[in-house]
C-alpha positions in Angstrom: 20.2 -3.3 13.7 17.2 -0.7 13.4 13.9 -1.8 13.8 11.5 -1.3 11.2 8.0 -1.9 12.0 5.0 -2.8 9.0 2.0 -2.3 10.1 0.1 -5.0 7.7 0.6 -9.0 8.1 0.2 -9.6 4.1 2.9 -11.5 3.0 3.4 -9.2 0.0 3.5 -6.3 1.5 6.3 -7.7 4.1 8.4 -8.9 0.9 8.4 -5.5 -0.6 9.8 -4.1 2.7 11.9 -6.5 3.0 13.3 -6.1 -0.7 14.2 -2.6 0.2 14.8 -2.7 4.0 17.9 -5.0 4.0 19.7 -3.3 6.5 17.0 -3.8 8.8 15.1 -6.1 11.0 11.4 -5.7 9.6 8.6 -7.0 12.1 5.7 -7.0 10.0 2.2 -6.2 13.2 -1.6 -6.1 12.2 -3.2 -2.7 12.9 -5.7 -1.4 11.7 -6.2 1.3 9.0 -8.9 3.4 10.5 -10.5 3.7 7.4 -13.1 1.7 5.3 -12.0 -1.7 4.0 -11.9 -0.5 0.5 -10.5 3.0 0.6 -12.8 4.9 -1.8 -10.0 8.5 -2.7 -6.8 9.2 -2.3 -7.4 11.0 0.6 -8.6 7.7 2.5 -6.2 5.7 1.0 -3.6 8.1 2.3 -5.1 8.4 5.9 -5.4 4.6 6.1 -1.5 4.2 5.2 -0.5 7.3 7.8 -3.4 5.5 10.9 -1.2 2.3 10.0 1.9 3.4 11.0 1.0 5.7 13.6 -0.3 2.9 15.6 3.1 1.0 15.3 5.3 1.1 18.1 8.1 4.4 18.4 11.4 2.5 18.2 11.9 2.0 15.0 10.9 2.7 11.5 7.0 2.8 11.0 5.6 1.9 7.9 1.5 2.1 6.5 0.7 1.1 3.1 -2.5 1.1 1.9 -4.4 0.1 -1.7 -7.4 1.9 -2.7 -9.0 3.3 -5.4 -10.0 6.8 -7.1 -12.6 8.0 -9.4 -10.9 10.2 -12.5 -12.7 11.1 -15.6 -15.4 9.1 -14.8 -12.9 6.0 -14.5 -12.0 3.9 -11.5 -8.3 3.7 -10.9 -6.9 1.4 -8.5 -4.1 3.6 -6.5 -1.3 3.0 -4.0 -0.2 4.9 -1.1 2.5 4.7 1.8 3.6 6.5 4.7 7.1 6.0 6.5 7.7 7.4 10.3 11.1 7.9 11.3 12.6 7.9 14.5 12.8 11.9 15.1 8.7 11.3 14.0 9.0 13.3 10.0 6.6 11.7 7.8 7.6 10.6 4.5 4.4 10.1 1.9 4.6 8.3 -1.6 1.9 7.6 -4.0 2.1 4.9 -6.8 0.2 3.1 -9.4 -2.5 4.7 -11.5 -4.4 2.4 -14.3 -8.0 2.1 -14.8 -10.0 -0.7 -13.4 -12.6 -2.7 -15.3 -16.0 -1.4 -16.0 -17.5 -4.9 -14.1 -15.6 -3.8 -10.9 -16.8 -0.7 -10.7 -20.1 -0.7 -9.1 -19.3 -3.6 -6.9 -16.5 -1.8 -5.4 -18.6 1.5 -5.1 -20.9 -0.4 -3.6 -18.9 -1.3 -0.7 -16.8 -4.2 -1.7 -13.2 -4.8 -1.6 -11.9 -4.8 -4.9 -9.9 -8.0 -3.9 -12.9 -9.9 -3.3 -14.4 -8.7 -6.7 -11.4 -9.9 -8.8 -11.3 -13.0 -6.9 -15.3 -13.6 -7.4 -14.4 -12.7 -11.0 -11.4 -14.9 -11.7 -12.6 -17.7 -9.3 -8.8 -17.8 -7.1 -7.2 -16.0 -4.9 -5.4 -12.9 -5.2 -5.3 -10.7 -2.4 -1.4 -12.0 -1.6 -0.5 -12.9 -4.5 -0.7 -11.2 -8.2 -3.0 -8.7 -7.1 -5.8 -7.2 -9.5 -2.7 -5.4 -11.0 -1.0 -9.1 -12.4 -4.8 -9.2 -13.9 -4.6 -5.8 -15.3 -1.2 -6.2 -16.7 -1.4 -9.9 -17.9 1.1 -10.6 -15.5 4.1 -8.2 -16.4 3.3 -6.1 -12.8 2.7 -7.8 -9.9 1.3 -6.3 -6.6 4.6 -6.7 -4.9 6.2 -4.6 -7.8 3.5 -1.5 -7.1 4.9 -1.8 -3.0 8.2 -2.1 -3.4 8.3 0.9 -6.2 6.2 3.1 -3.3 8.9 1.5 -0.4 11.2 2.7 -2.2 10.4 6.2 -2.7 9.9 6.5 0.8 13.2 4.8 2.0 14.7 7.4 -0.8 13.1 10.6 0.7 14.4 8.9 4.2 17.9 8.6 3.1 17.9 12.4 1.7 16.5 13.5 4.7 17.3 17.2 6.1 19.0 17.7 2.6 15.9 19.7 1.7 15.0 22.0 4.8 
């Protein structure tokens, strides 16, 4: 069985790689993104998923998926990315969600705060592994592991099609 390594140790995260990794034997490590807490672009967002799964170990599959946000229009969007590493080392990138966050987050997370901790100050429970802010934002109907598996997805896909495209 291939080895397919996660570099996070949040339990939704490790379902959504799971969901779409059946074939494989997911081992989910904690490493660290290399960027700020709350990725602030895309750009960071994107380096913190590609740090994560550089730092996993070479045998396998190496997976980084990070959750940020990016200013738009004067709007601040909550964003997904994820990187997958394959054995021969290609990188695979695929971005996700895109939907504006509320106006009461928006300076708080600018001003250095994880936007999990400002929905959960906000909403008084936890959400970080569970709904997300995005269960908030869609009353339910999307839930964070929804948003990881759709980006898992498109990077197992662009795996699977490998060298199809060169």
């Amino acid at each position: 069985m291939i080895k397919c390594y996660l570099g996070s140790l949040n339990k939704v995260k490790i379902a959504a790689v799971k969901e779409v990794f059946v074939d494989y034997e997911v081992f989910p490590l904690a490493v660290e993104s290399g960027v700020k807490a709350q990725p602030l672009s895309d750009l960071e967002t994107i380096q913190g998923a590609q740090n994560r799964a550089l730092a996993l170990p070479t045998d396998g599959i190496r997976i980084g998926l990070e959750a940020g946000v990016q200013m738009q229009a004067g709007m601040l969007f909550l964003v997904n990315w994820g990187v997958l590493i394959d054995l021969e080392g290609n990188i695979y990138y695929a971005g996700g969600t895109r939907i504006p966050l509320p106006d009461f987050t928006k300076e708080k997370i600018l001003s250095g705060k994880e936007l999990a901790d400002v929905m959960e100050e906000h909403l008084q429970k936890e959400v970080r592994s569970k709904e997300g802010a995005i269960g908030y934002l869609t009353e339910g109907i999307v839930k964070r592991k929804d948003i990881f598996v759709h980006i898992v997805k498109l990077l197992y896909g662009q795996y699977q099609r490998k060298g199809v495209n060169k």
